[in-house]
C-alpha positions as CSV (number, residue, x, y, z in Angstrom):
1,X,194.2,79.4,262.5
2,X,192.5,75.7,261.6
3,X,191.2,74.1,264.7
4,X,193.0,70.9,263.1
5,X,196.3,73.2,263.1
6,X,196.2,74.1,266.7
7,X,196.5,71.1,268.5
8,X,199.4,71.9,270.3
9,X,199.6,75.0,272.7
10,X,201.5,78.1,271.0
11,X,205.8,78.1,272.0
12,X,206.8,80.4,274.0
13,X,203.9,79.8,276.9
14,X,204.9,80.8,280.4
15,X,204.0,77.9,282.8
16,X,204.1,76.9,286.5
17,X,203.9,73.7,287.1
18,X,203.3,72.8,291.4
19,X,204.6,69.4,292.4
20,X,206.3,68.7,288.8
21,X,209.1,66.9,289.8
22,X,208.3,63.5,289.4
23,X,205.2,61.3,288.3
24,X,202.2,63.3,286.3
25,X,203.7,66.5,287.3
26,X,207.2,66.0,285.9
27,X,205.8,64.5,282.9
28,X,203.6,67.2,282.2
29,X,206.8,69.3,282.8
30,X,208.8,67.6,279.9
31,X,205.7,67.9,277.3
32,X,205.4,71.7,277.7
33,X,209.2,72.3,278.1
34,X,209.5,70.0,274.4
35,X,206.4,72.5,273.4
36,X,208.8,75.6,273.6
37,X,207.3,76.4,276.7
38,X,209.1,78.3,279.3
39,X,208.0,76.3,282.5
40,X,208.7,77.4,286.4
41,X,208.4,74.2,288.5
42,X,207.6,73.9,292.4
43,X,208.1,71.1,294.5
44,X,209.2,70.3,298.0
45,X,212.0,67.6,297.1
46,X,214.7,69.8,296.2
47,X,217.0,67.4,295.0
48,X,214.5,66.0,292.2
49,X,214.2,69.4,291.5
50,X,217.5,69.8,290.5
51,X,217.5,66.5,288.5
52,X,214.5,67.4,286.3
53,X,216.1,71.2,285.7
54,X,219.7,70.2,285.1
55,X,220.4,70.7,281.2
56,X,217.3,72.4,280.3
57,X,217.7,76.4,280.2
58,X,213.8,77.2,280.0
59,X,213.3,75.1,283.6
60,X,213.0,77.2,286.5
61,X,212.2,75.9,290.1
62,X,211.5,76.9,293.4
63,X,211.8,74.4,296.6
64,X,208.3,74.9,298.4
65,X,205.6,73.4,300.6
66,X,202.4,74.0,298.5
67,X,200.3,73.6,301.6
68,X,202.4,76.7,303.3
69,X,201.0,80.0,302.3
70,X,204.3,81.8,302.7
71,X,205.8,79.0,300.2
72,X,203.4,79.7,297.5
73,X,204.3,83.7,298.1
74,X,207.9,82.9,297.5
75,X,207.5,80.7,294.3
76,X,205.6,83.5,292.8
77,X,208.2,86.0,293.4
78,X,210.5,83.5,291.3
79,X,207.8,83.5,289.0
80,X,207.7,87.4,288.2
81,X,211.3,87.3,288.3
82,X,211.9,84.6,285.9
83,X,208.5,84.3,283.9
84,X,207.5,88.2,284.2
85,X,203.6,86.6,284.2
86,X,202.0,83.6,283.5
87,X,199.7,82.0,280.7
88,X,198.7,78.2,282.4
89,X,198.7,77.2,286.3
90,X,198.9,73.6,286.2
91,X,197.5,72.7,290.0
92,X,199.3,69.4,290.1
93,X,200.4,69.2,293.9
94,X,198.9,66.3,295.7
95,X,199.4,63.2,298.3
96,X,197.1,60.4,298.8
97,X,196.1,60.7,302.5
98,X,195.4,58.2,305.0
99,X,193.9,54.9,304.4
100,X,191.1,53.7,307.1
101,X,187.6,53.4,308.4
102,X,186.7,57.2,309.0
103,X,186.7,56.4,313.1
104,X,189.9,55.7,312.8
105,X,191.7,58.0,310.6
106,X,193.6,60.9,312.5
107,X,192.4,64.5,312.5
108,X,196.2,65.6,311.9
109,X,196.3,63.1,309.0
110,X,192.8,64.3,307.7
111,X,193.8,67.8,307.7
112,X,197.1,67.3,306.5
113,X,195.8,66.1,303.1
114,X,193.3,68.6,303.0
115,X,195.5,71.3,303.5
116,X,198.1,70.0,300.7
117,X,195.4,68.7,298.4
118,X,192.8,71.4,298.4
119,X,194.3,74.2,300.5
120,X,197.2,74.6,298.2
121,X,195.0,74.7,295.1
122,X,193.7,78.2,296.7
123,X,197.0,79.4,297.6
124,X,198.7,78.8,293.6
125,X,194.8,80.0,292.1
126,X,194.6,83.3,294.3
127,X,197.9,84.6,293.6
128,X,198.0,83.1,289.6
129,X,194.4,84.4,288.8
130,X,195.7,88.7,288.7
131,X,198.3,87.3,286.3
132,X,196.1,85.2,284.4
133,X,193.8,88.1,283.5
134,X,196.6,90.1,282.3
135,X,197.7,87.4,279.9
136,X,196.5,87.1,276.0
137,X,197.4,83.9,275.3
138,X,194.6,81.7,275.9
139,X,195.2,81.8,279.7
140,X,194.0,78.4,281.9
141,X,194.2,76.8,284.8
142,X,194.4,72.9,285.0
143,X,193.5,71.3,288.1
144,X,194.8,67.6,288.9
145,X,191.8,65.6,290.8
146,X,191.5,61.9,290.6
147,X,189.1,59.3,289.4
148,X,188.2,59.5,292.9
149,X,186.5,62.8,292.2
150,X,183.9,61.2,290.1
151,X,183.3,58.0,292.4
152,X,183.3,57.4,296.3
153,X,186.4,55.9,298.0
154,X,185.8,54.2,300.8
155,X,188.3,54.0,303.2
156,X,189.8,57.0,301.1
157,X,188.0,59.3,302.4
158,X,190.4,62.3,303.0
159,X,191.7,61.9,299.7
160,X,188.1,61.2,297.8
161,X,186.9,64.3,299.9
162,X,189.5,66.6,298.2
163,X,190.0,65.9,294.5
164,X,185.9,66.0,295.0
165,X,186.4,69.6,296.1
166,X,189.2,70.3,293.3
167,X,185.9,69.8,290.8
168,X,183.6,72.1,292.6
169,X,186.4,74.5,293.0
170,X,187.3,74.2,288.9
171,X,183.8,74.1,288.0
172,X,183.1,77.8,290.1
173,X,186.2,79.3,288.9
174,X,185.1,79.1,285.6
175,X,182.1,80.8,285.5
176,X,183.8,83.2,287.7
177,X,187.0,83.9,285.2
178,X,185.2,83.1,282.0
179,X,184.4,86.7,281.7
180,X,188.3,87.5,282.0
181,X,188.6,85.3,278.9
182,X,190.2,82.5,281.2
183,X,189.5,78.6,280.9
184,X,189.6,76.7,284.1
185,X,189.4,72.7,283.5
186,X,190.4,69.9,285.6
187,X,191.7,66.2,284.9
188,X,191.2,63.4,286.9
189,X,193.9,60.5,285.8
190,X,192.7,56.9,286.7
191,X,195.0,54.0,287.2
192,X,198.4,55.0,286.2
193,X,201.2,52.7,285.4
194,X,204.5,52.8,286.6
195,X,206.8,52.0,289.8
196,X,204.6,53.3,292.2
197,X,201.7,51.1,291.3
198,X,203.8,48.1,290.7
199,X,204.2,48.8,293.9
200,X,200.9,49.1,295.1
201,X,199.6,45.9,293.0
202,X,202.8,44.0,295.3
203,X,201.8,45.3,298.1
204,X,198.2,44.3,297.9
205,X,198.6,40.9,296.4
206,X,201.1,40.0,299.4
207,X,198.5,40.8,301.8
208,X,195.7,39.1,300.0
209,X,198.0,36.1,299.4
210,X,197.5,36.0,295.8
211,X,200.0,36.5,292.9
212,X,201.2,40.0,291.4
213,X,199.6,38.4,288.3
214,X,196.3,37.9,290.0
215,X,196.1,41.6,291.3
216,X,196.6,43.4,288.5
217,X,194.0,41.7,286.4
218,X,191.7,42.3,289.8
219,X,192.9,46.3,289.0
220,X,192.6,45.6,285.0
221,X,189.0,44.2,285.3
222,X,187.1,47.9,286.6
223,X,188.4,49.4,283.2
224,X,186.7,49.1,280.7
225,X,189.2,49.3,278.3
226,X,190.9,46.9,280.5
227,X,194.6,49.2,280.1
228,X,196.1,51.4,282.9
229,X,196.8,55.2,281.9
230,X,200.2,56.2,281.2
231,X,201.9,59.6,282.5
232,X,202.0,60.9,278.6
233,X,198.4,60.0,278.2
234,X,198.0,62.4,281.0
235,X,200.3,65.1,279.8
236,X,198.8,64.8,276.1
237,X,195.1,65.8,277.4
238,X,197.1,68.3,279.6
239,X,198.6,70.0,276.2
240,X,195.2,69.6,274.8
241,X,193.5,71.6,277.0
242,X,196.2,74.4,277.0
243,X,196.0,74.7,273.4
244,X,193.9,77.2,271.0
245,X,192.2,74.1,269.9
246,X,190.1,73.3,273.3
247,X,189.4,77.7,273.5
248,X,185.8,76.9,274.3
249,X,186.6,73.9,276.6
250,X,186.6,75.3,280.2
251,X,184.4,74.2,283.5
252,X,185.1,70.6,282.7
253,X,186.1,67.7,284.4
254,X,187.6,64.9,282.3
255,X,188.7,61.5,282.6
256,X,191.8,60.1,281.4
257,X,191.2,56.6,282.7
258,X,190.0,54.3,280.1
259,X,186.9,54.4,281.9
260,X,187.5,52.9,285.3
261,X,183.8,51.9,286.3
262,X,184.3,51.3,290.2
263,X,186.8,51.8,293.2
């Protein structure tokens, strides 16, 4: 096959997708699924769940608490049962943690975003690895960090701590499963448009007493390309990754942030 030809991961993949009901996850859930991919979807909101499944036969989903070990054992029983194996682990699941001088930040808060963040990326990779090395066709793992896992956060620091970890953890697995013929790469989105952050950029500029307008050029002005990302620009390096085409890409962490240049 062309490099140029194999752009876009082979039909008939099977996927698991944690967290992929709504934002980055669900969106990378609706570029495989229109790949001919057979995707099984975790997530603890059960209800979105059901909205992102309904009307699409090759969806499959399990309710589940990523950070719960006995949650991760159940979505891979659904897994076998309705995948038979797995060809990509996308480690999507995430939350953003507390925000606050590190004094002040709670140890229950702290290791409640540890444990979902980075606890839960052990629980999907230790169970999907056995499957993984069974698999012929081009099996990865994609691991969701942050732009935070290339730059210090302060005041973020539970959250800054973990997607930093998610690198370390990516960047050891590879060498480890390269061997097994299995690529293990992680992404780390930047600013990302949407509701949420229009929320965010409200939020902020209220507090400051400035304008929305104001606020989002202060968020524009630490990119270089001076754009926010987009969920597809997100699940378009996510496809990349998983397809023949990156088959010597693995133990990397990339950007997909326009090049944010501070925090």
């Amino acid at each position: 096959m062309n490099v140029l030809e194999s752009l876009r991961p082979s039909p008939g993949l099977r996927v698991l997708v944690t967290a992929g009901a709504g934002g980055i996850g669900a969106g990378i859930v609706r570029a495989f699924h229109e790949s001919g991919a057979r995707v099984h979807v975790c997530d603890i909101d059960g209800g979105a769940l059901e909205r992102l499944t309904a009307g699409a036969p090759r969806l499959t989903s399990t309710v589940a608490d990523a950070s719960l070990a006995a949650d991760v054992e159940h979505v891979f029983n659904d897994v076998l049962t309705t995948l038979g194996g797995l060809d990509i682990l996308v480690n999507n699941v995430g939350i953003s943690g507390p925000t606050g001088a590190i004094e002040d930040i709670d140890a229950g808060d702290w290791e409640r975003t540890v444990s979902v963040n980075l606890n839960s990326q052990y629980y999907f990779a230790r169970r999907a690895v056995p499957l993984l090395k069974k698999s012929s066709a081009n099996p990865c793992v994609l691991s969701m960090s942050s732009v935070a896992g290339r730059l210090g956060y302060a005041l973020r620091t539970p959250y800054a701590s973990t997607k930093w970890g998610i690198v370390g953890l990516t960047k050891s697995l590879a060498i480890e499963l390269g061997p097994h013929g299995v690529r293990v790469n992680a992404i780390l989105p930047g600013t990302v448009e949407g509701e949420r952050m229009n929320g965010v950029i409200a939020a902020r500029a209220a507090a400051a007493g400035v304008s929305a307008d104001a606020m989002r050029n202060s968020y524009l002005s630490k990119i270089s390309l001076r754009r926010m990302v987009s969920v597809d620009d997100v699940a378009a390096m996510a496809l990349f990754l998983c397809s023949p085409a990156a088959r010597n890409v693995t133990g990397q962490a990339i950007s997909v942030d326009g090049n944010l240049e501070y925090l």
